[in-house]
C-alpha positions as CSV (number, residue, x, y, z in Angstrom):
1,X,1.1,57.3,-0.7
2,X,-2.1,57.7,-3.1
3,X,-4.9,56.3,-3.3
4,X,-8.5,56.3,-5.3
5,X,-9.8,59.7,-4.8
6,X,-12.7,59.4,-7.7
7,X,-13.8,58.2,-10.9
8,X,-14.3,61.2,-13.7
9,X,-17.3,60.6,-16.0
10,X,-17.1,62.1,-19.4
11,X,-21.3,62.9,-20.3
12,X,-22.7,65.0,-23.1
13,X,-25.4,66.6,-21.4
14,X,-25.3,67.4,-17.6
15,X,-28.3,68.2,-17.3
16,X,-29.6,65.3,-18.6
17,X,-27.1,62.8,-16.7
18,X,-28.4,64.5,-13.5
19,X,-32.1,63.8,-13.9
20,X,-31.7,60.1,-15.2
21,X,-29.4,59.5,-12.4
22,X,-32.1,60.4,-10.0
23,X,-34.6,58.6,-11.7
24,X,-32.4,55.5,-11.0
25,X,-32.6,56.8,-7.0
26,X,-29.0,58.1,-7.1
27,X,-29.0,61.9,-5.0
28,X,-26.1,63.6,-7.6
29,X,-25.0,67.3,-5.9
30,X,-24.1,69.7,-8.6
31,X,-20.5,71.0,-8.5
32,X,-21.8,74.8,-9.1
33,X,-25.4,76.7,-10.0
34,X,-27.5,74.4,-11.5
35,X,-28.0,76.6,-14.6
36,X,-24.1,76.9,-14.9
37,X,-22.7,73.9,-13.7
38,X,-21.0,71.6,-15.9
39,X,-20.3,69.1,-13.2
40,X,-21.8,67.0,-10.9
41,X,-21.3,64.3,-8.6
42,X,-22.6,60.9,-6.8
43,X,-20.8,61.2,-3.1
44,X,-21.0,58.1,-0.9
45,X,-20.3,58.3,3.4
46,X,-17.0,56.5,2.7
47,X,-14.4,56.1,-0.1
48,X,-14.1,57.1,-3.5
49,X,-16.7,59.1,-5.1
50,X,-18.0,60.3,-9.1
51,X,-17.6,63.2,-11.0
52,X,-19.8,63.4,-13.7
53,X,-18.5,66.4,-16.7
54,X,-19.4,67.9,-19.7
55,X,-16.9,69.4,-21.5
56,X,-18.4,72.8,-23.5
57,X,-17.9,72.5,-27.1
58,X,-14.8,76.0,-26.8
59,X,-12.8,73.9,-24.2
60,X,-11.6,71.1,-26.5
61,X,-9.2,74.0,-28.7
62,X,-7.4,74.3,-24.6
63,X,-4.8,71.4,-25.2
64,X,-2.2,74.1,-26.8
65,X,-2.8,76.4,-24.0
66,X,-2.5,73.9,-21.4
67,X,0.5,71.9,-23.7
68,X,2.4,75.6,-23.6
69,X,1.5,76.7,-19.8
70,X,1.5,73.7,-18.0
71,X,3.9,71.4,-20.2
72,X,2.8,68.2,-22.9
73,X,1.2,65.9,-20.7
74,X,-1.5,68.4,-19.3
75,X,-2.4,68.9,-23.4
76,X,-2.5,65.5,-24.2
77,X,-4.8,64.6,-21.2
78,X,-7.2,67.4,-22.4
79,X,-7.2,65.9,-25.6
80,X,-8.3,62.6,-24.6
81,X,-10.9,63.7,-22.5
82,X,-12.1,65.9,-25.5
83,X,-12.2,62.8,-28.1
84,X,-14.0,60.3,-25.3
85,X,-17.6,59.6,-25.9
86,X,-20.2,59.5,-22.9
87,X,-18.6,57.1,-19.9
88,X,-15.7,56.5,-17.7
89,X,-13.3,58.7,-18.7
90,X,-10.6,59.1,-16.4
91,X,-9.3,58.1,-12.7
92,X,-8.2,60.5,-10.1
93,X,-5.7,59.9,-7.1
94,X,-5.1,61.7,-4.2
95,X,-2.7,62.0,-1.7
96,X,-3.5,59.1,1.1
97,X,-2.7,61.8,4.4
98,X,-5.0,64.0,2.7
99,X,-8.2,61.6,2.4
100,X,-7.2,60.4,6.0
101,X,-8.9,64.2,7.2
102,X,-11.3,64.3,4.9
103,X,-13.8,65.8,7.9
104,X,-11.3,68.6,8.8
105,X,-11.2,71.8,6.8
106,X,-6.9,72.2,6.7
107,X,-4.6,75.2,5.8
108,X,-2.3,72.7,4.4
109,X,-2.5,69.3,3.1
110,X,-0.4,66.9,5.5
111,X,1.0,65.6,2.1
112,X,0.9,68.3,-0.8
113,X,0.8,66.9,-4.1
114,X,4.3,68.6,-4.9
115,X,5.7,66.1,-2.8
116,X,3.6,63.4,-5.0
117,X,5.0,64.7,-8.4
118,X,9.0,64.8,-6.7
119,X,8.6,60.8,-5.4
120,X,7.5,60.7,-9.5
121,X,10.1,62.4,-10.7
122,X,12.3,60.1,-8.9
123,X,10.9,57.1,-10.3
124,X,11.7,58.2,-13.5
125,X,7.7,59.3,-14.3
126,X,8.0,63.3,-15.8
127,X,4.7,65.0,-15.5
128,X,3.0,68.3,-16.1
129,X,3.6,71.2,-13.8
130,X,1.3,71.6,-11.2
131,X,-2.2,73.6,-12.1
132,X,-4.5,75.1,-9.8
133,X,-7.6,75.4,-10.2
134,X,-11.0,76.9,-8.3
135,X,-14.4,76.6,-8.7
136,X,-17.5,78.3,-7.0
137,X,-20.2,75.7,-5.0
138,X,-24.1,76.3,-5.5
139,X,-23.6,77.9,-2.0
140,X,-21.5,80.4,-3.4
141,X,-18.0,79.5,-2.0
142,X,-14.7,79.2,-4.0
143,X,-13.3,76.1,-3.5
144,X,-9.7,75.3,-4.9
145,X,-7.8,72.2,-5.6
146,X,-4.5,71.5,-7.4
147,X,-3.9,68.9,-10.2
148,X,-0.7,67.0,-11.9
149,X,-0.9,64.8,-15.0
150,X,1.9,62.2,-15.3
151,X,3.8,61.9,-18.6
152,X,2.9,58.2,-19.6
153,X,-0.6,58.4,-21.0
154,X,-0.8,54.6,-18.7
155,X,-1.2,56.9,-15.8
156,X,-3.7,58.6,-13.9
157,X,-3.9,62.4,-12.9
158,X,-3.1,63.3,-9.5
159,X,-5.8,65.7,-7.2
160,X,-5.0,67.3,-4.1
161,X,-7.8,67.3,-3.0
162,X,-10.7,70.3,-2.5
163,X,-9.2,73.0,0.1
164,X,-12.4,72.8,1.9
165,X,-14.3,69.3,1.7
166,X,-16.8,69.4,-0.1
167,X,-18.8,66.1,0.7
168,X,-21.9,66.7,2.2
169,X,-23.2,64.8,5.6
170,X,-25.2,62.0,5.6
171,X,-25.6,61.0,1.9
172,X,-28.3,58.7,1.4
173,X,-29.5,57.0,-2.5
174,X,-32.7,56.0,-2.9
175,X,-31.8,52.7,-4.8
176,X,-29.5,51.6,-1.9
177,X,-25.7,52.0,-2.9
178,X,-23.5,52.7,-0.1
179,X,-20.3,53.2,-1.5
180,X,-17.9,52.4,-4.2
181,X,-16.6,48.7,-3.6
182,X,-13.7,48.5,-6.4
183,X,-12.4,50.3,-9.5
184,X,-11.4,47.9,-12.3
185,X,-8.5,49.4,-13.9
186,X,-6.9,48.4,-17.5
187,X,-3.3,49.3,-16.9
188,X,-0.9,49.8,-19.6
189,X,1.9,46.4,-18.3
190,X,4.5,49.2,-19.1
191,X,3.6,51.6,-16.2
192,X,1.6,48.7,-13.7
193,X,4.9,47.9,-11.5
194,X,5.3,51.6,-11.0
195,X,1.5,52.3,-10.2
196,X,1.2,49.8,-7.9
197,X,4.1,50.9,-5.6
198,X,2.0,54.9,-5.4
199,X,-1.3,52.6,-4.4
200,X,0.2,49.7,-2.5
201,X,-2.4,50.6,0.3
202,X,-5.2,51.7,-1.7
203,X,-8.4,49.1,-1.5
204,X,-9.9,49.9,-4.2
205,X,-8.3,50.0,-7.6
206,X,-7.9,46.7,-9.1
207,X,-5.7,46.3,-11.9
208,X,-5.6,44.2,-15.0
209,X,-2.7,44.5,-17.4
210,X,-3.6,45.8,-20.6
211,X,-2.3,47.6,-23.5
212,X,-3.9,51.0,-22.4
213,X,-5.2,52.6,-19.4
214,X,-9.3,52.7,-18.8
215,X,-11.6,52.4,-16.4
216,X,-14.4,49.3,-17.5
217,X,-16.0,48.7,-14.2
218,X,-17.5,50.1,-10.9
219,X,-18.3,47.9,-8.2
220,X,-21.2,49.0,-5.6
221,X,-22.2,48.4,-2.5
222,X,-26.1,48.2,-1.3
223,X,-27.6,48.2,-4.5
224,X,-31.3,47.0,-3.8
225,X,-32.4,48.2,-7.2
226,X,-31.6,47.3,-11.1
227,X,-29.7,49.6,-13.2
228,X,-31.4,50.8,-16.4
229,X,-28.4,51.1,-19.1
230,X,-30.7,53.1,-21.1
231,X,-29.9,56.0,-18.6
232,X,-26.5,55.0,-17.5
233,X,-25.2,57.5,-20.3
234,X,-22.2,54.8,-21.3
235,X,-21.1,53.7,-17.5
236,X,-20.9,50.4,-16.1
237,X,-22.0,49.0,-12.6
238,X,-21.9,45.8,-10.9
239,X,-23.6,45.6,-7.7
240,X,-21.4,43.7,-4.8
């Protein structure tokens, strides 16, 4: 039903992140205007992809908005992406129909994420209400997506996807990597039965139980080049 959509990357400076990241021969693609972005992202020809973030100083005082509009769980989510320091910060998943047309711009998802956060709800996991969102690209267009956050702090947020893909054609780094080979996932042993029945056909996440719920490690593929940590900004990469 879901699976590994991408890994979101908490930095302090985005503009920073961007140019160290192509100094290591990544290509990042900036989520809006250069000069107003406060995203980015690392897209690979297949699989999951990265979503660097920088989270302006006003946005951290939003958890009482979002606890009061959108329900408890979309606050506390906010608030732990306001108190994590520079590195992996969070992992998205997305509806498994919806990444299988990927290449086709669709009116309507095949499977909504509405139909995600019922299957929940039926598994005894309560989650926020459903929040969309929009953006506009460094070309100009708007593009929208929709986002859940599951009760259990043990779980992962749920994306539906962007309305109109996003990833660009024939994405090439300079230092080799062809694509995300694995996402090591602590999972909280409370919620990991559960999880695993929503990503039973996912290939990427691996899980290992833990007390809490973090992403420590992301495999890639192609790697011909080392990794300075000095410009990592906090993540961690092991080449497969």
């Amino acid at each position: 039903m879901l699976k590994c959509s991408h890994i979101v990357y908490k930095v302090d400076n985005i503009q920073q992140v961007v140019e160290d990241y192509k100094s290591l021969g990544f290509s990042p693609v900036w989520g809006s205007t250069p000069e107003k972005a406060h995203n980015a992202f690392l897209w690979f020809d297949e699989g999951p992809y990265i979503e660097f973030f920088q989270l302006p100083k006003k946005f951290e005082f939003l958890k009482y908005p979002l606890h009061l509009f959108y329900g408890r769980s979309a606050g506390q989510r906010w608030q732990q992406w306001s108190k994590t320091t520079e590195g992996w910060c969070d992992l998205a998943l997305e509806p498994q129909e919806y990444i299988e047309n990927t290449g086709k711009s669709v009116p309507e998802y095949p499977l909504d994420i509405k139909t995600i956060k019922n299957e929940m709800n039926k598994s005894g996991i309560s989650a926020s209400r459903i929040i969309r969102n929009k953006r506009i690209n460094p070309e100009g267009e708007k593009v929208k997506y929709k986002v859940f956050c599951p009760n259990p702090d043990g779980f992962p947020f749920v994306f539906s996807g962007y309305e109109t893909p996003q990833k660009p054609e024939g994405i090439k780094h300079a230092n080799g990597a062809t694509k995300i080979a694995w996402v090591k996932l602590d999972m909280d042993s409370a919620y990991i039965d559960q999880f695993q029945e929503f990503i039973k056909e996912d290939k990427y996440i691996k899980t290992v139980p833990s007390s809490q719920t973090r992403v420590f490690d992301v495999g890639l593929s192609g790697l011909k080049l080392d990794l300075n940590p000095d410009y990592l900004h906090g993540a961690t990469f092991t080449a497969s």
